[in-house]
C-alpha positions as CSV (number, residue, x, y, z in Angstrom):
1,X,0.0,0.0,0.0
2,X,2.5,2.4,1.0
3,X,4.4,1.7,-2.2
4,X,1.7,2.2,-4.6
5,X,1.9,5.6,-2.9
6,X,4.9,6.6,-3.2
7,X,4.7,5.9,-7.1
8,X,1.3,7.7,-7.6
9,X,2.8,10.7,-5.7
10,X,6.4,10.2,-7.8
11,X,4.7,10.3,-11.2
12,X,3.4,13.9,-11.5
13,X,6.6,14.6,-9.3
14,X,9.3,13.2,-12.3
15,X,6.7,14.8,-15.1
16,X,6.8,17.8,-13.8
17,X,10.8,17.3,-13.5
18,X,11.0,16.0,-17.3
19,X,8.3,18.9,-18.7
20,X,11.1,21.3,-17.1
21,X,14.3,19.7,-18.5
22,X,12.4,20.3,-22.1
23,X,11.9,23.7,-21.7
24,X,14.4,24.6,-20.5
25,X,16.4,22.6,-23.9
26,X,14.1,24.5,-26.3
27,X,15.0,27.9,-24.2
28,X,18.6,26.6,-24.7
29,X,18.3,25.8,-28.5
30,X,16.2,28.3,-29.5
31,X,13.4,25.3,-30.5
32,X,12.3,22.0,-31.5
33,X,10.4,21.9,-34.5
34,X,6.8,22.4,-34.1
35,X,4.1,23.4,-36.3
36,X,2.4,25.4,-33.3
37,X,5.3,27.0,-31.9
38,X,5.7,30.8,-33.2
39,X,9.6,30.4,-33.6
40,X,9.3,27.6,-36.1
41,X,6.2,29.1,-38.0
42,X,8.3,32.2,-38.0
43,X,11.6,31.0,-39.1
44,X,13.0,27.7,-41.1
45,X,16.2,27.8,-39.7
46,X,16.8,24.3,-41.6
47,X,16.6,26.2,-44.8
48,X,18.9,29.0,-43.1
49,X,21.7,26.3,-42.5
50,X,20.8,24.5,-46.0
51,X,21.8,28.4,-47.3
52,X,24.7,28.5,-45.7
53,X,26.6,25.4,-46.8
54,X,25.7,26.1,-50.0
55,X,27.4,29.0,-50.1
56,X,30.4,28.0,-48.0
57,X,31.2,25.5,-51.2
58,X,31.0,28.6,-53.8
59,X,34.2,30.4,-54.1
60,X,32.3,33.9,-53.8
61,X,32.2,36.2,-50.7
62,X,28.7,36.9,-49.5
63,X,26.5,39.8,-48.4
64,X,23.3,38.9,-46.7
65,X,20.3,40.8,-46.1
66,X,18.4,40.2,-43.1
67,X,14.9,41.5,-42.3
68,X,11.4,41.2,-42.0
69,X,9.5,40.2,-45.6
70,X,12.1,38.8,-47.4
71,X,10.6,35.4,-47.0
72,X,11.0,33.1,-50.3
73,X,13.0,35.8,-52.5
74,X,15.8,33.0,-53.1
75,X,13.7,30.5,-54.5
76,X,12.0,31.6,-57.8
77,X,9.6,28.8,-57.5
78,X,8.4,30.1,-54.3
79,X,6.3,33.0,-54.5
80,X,7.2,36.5,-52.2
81,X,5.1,36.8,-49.2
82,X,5.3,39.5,-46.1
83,X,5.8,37.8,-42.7
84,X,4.6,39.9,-40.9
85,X,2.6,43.9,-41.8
86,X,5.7,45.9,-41.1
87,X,7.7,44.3,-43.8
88,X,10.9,46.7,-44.6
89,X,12.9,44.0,-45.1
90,X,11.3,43.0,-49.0
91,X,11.3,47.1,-49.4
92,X,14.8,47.0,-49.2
93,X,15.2,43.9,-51.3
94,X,13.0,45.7,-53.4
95,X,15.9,48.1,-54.1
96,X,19.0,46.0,-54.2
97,X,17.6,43.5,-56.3
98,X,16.9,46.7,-58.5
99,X,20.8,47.8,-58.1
100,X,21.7,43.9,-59.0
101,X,19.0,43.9,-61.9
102,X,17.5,41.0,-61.0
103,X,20.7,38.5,-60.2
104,X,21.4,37.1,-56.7
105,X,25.6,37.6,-58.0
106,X,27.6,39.7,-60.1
107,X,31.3,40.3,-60.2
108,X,33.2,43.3,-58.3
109,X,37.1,43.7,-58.9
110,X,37.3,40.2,-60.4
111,X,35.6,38.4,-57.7
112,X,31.9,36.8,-57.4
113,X,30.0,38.5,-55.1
114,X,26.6,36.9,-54.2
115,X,23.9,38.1,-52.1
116,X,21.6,35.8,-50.2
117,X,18.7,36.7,-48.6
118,X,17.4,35.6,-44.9
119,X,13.9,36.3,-43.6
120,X,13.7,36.7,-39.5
121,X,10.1,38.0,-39.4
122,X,10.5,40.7,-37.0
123,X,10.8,37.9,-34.4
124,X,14.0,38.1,-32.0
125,X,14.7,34.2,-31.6
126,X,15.1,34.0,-35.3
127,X,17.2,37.0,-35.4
128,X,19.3,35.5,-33.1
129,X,19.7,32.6,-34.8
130,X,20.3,33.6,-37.9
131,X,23.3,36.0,-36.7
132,X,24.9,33.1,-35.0
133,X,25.0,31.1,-38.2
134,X,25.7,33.6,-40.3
135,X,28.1,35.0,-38.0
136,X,29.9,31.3,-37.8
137,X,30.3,31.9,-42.3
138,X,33.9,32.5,-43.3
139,X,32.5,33.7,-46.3
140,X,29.7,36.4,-45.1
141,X,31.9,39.6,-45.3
142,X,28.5,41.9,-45.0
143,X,25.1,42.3,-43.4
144,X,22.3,44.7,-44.7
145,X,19.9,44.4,-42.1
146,X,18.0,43.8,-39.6
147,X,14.6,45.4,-39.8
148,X,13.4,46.4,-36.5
149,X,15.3,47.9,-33.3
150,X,15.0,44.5,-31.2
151,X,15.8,42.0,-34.2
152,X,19.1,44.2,-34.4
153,X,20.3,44.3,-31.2
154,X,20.4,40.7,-31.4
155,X,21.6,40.3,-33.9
156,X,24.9,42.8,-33.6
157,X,25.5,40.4,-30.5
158,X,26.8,38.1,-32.9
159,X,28.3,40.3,-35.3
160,X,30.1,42.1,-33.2
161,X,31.9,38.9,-31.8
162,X,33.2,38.0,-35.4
163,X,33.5,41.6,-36.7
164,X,31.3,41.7,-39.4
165,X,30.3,45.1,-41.0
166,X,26.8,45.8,-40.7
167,X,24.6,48.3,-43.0
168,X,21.2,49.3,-41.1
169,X,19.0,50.5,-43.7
170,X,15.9,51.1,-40.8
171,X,16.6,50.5,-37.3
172,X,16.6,53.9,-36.0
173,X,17.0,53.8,-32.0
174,X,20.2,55.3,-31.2
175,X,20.4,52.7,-28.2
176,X,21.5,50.1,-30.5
177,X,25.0,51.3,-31.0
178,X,25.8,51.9,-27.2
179,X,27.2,48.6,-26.1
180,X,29.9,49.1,-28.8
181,X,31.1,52.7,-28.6
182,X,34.4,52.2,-26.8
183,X,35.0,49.1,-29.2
184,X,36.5,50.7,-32.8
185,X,37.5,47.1,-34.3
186,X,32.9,47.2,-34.9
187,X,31.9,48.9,-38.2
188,X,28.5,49.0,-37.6
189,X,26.9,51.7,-39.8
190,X,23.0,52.9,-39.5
191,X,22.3,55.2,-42.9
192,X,18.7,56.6,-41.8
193,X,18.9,59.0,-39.2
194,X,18.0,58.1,-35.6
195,X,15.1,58.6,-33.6
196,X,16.7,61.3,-31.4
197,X,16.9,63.5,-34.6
198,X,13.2,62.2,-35.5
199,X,12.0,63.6,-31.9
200,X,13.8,67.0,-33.3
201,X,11.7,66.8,-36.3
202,X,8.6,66.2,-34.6
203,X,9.0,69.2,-31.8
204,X,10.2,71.1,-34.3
205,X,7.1,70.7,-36.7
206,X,4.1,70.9,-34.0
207,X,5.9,74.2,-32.3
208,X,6.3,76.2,-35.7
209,X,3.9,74.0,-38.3
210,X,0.7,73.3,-36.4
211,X,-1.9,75.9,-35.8
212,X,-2.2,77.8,-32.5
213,X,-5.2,76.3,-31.9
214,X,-3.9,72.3,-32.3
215,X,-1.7,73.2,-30.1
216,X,-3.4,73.1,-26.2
217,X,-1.8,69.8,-25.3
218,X,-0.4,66.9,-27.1
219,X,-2.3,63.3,-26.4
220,X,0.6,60.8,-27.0
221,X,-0.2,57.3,-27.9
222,X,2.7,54.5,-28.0
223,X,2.8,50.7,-29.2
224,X,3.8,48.5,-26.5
225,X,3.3,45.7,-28.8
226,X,6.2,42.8,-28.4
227,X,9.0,43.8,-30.6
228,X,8.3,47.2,-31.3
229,X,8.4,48.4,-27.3
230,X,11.8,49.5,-27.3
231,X,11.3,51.4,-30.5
232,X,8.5,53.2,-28.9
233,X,9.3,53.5,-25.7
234,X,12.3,56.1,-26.5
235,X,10.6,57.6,-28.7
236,X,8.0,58.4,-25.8
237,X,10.7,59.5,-23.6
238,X,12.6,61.5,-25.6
239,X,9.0,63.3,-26.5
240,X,8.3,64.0,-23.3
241,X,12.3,65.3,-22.3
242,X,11.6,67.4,-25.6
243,X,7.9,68.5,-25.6
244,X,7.5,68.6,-21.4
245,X,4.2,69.7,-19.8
246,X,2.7,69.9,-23.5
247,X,1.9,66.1,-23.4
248,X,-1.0,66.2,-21.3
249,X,-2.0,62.3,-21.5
250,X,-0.3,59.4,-22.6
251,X,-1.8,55.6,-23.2
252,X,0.4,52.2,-24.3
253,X,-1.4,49.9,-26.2
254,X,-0.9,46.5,-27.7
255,X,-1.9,44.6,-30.7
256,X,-3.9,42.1,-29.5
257,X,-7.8,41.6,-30.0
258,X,-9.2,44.2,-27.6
259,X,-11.8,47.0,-27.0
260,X,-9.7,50.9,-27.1
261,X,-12.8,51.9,-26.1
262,X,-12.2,53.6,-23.4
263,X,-9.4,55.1,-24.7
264,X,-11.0,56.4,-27.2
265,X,-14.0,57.9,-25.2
266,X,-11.1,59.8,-23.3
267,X,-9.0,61.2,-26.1
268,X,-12.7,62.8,-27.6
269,X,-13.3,63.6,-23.8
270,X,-10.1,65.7,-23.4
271,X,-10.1,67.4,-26.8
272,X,-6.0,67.1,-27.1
273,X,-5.2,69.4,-30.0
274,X,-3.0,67.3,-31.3
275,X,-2.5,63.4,-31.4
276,X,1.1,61.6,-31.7
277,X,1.7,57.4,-32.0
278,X,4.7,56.4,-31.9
279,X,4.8,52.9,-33.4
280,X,4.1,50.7,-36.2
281,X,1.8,50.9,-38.9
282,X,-0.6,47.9,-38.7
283,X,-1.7,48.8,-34.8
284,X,-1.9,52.6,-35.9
285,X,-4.2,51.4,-38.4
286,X,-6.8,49.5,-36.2
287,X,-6.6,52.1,-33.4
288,X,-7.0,55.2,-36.0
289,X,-10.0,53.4,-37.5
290,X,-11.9,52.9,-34.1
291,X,-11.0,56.5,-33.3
292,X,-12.6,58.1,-36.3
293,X,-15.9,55.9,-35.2
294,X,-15.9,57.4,-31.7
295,X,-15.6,60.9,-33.4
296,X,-18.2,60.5,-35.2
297,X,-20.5,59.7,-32.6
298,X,-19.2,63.2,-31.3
299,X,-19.3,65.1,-34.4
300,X,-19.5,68.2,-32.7
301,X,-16.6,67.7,-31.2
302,X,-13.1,69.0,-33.4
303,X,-11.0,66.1,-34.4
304,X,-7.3,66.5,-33.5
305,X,-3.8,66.6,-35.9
306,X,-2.3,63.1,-36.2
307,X,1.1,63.0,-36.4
308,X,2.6,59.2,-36.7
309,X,6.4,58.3,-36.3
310,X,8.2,56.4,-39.1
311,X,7.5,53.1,-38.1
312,X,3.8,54.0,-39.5
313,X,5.3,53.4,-43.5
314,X,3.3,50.6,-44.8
315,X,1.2,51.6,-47.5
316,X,-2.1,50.6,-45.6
317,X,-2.0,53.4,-43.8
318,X,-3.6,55.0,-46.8
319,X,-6.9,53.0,-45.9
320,X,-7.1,55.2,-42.7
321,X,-5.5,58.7,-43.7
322,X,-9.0,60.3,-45.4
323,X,-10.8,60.2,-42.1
324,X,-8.7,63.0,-41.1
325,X,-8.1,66.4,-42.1
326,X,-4.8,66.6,-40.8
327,X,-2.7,63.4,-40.7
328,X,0.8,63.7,-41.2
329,X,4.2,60.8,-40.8
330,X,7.5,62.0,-39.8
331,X,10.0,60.3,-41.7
332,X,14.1,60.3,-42.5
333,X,13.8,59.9,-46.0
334,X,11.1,61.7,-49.2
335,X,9.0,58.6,-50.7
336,X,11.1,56.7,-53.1
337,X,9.9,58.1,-56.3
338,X,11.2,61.3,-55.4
339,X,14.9,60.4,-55.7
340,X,16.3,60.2,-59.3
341,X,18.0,57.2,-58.7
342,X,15.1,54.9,-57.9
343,X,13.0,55.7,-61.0
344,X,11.6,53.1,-63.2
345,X,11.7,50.7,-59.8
346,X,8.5,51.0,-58.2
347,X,5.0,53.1,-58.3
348,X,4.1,56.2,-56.9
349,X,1.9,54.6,-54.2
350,X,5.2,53.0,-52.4
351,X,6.6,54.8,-49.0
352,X,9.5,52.8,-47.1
353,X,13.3,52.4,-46.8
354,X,14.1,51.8,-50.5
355,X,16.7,54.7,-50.5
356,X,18.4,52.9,-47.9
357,X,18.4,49.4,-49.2
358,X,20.0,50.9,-52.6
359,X,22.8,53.3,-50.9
360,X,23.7,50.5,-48.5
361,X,24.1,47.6,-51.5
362,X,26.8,50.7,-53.1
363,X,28.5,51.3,-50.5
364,X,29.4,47.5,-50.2
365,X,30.0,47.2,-54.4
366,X,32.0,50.2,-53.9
367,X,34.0,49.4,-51.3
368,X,34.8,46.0,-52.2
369,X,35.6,47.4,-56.1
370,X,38.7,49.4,-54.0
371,X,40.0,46.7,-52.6
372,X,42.2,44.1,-54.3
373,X,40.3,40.6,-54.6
374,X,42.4,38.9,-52.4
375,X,42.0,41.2,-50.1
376,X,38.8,41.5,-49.4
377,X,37.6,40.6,-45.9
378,X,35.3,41.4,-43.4
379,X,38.3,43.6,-41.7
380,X,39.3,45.5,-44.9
381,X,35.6,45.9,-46.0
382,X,34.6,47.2,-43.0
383,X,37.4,49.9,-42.5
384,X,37.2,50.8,-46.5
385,X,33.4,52.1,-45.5
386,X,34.7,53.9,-42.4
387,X,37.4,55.2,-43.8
388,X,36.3,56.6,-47.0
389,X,32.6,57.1,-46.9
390,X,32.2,60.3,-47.7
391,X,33.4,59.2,-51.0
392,X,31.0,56.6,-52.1
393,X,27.9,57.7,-54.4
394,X,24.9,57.5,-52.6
395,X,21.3,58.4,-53.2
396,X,19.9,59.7,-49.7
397,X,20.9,63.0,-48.0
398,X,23.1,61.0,-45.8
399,X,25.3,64.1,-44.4
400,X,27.2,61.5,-41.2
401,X,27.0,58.3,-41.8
402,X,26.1,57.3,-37.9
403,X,28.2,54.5,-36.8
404,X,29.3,53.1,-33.4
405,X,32.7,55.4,-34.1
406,X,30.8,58.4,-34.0
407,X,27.1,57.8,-32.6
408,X,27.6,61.3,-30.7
409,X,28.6,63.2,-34.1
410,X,25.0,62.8,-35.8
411,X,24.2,66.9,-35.8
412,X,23.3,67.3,-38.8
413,X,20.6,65.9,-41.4
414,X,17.6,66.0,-42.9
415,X,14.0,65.0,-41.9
416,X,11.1,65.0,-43.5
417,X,6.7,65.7,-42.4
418,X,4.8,64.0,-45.2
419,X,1.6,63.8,-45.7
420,X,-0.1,60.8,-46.8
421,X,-3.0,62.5,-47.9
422,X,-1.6,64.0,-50.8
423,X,0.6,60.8,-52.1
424,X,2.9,61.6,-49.2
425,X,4.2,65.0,-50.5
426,X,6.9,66.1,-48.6
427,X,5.2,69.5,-47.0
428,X,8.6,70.4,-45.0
429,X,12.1,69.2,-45.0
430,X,13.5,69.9,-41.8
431,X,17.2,70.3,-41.4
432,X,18.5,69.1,-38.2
């Protein structure tokens, strides 16, 4: 009796003990495959490492792009699909594969050079990941990428460690570079400019820009979503550090299936003059939609000027932007058909990082055309672009390229209000 006791109490005792050891083996590993687990349905790391020894057999040196969207753009029998709403990553794609005219290789200073594309999906396992094996590639030389601010922080964890240069076409948080500012053998380079210039640009437009009578107090709205928090959340504080007693009221939401009702009912109860969200497009979306509908309910009451950061690029933000009569995005960059260099690649209707994507696949052809064949390396690469920037042709108004050599020189550059109404027309180009 006593031992049929002990094992009944033993049993949920040792499954308890072995449920444990295999979590804590997928927290170790990063996963083990499964259908219903986000990490795998995000990411196919077997194809990542199928990549990678494929390429470690060519005799070319590689430049991957890593980012959000870029899902299936190796295989021509597989079609192109977003991963996720805020896909930058296929944008920028968008724009080297126009630089490469549609090859994945070409040849620069009598070498192949062949660019392979990795989709993480926004999601921060798969950015991890994907760093570590492509960080562990003798022949990866360059990384364009990632997309978002969290993806790249983890992803310059492993780059850093095998000192591989790194072109950010659309992270903008100036946080990223801090854990490598003492350490110059890095050539990290971000070519947008950051968020605390974007902050700048935003003060700088409500104060002189919007009308006296927008501008009783600011209601701020920020996207605590998973994955876009940190990106928002210093975009918040620097507001508030810039902006001060002007924000009146500020509300974090998150994308999940829920009422903003009450939210709502308080921004038409307060009557803010203005109306500021920092975060991505696709929540923006939603919560601007259910906004308009509580307005009007309140039609008497004056609807406020909606100013959206940069993360807000998609195009359908377009679905929303005719419900207001003042909607306008900050952003580091005009809309792509406005730069000579981009035309004949995409229509009018497009907004996103393309600039970046194309100046940051140059700067790498260029670079590497300077440096004799056998010399080219991660090392030599990386110091030809810190070295000698300033020389390359680019397409933005890149004025300092921000790296972590000189995070604290970024004074000076331009930013840009557009409004989306009016095919995102730039209506003022700030310089900063």
């Amino acid at each position: 009796m006593i031992r049929t006791l002990t094992l009944r109490w033993l049993t949920p005792f040792y499954a308890i003990i072995f449920t444990l050891i295999v979590s804590l083996i997928i927290n170790i590993r990063g996963c083990l495959r499964d259908d219903n687990c986000e990490f795998c349905q995000s990411c196919d790391i077997s194809a990542v490492k199928k990549a990678i020894s494929s390429f470690d057999k060519d005799s070319a040196f590689v430049i991957c792009v890593v980012g959000e969207g870029v899902k299936g753009v190796n295989d021509p029998k597989e079609s192109r699909t977003y991963s996720s709403d805020f896909s930058q990553g296929l944008d920028v794609y968008e724009a080297i594969n126009y630089v490469m005219n549609n090859r994945r290789d070409t040849i620069v200073n009598g070498r192949k050079l062949k660019i392979v594309y990795f989709d993480d999906a926004g999601n921060v396992d798969c950015a991890k990941e994907i760093s570590r094996l492509l960080s562990n590639s003798s022949k990866v030389v360059a990384i364009i990428g990632h997309s978002t601010t969290e993806t790249t922080i983890v992803g310059l964890e492993n780059y850093s460690r095998r000192k591989i240069p790194v072109l950010l076409p659309s992270a903008t948080n100036p946080e990223i570079f801090k854990p490598y500012l003492s350490d110059k053998s890095n050539n990290f380079f971000r070519l947008p400019a950051s968020d605390k210039i974007q902050v700048k640009a935003i003060a700088q437009f409500y104060r002189k820009k919007i009308s006296k009578s927008h501008r009783n107090s600011i209601y701020l709205i920020t996207d605590g979503t998973k994955g876009v928090k940190t990106y928002s959340e210093f975009l918040q504080n620097e507001l508030k550090r810039t902006l001060g007693d002007t924000i009146k009221f500020i509300e974090a939401i998150t994308y999940k299936p829920m009422s903003y009702s009450h939210i709502y009912q308080s921004v038409v109860f307060n009557k803010p003059g203005t109306l500021i969200f920092c975060g991505y497009g696709s929540l923006a979306r939603e919560f601007l939609n259910g906004l308009d509908s509580e307005y009007k309910r309140n039609a008497q009451i004056k609807k406020p000027v909606i100013i959206l950061s940069d993360g807000c690029n998609i195009k359908g933000i377009k679905d929303v932007v005719n419900d207001w009569d003042s909607i306008f995005i900050s952003f580091p960059c005009k809309k792509p058909t406005d730069y000579p260099c981009l035309n004949g690649m995409i229509d009018s209707s497009h907004f996103s990082y393309e600039v970046y994507g194309y100046d940051a696949i140059k700067i790498i052809m260029e670079a590497a055309n300077s440096i004799p064949k056998e010399k080219i390396s991660r090392r030599t690469l990386g110091e030809k672009i810190a070295n000698e920037f300033k020389s390359f042709e680019i397409c933005s108004e890149i004025k300092i390229l921000s790296s972590n050599h000189d995070e604290p020189q970024e004074k000076s550059c331009s930013y840009y209000i557009l409004n989306p109404k009016a095919d995102f027309i730039s209506i003022d180009s700030l310089q900063l």
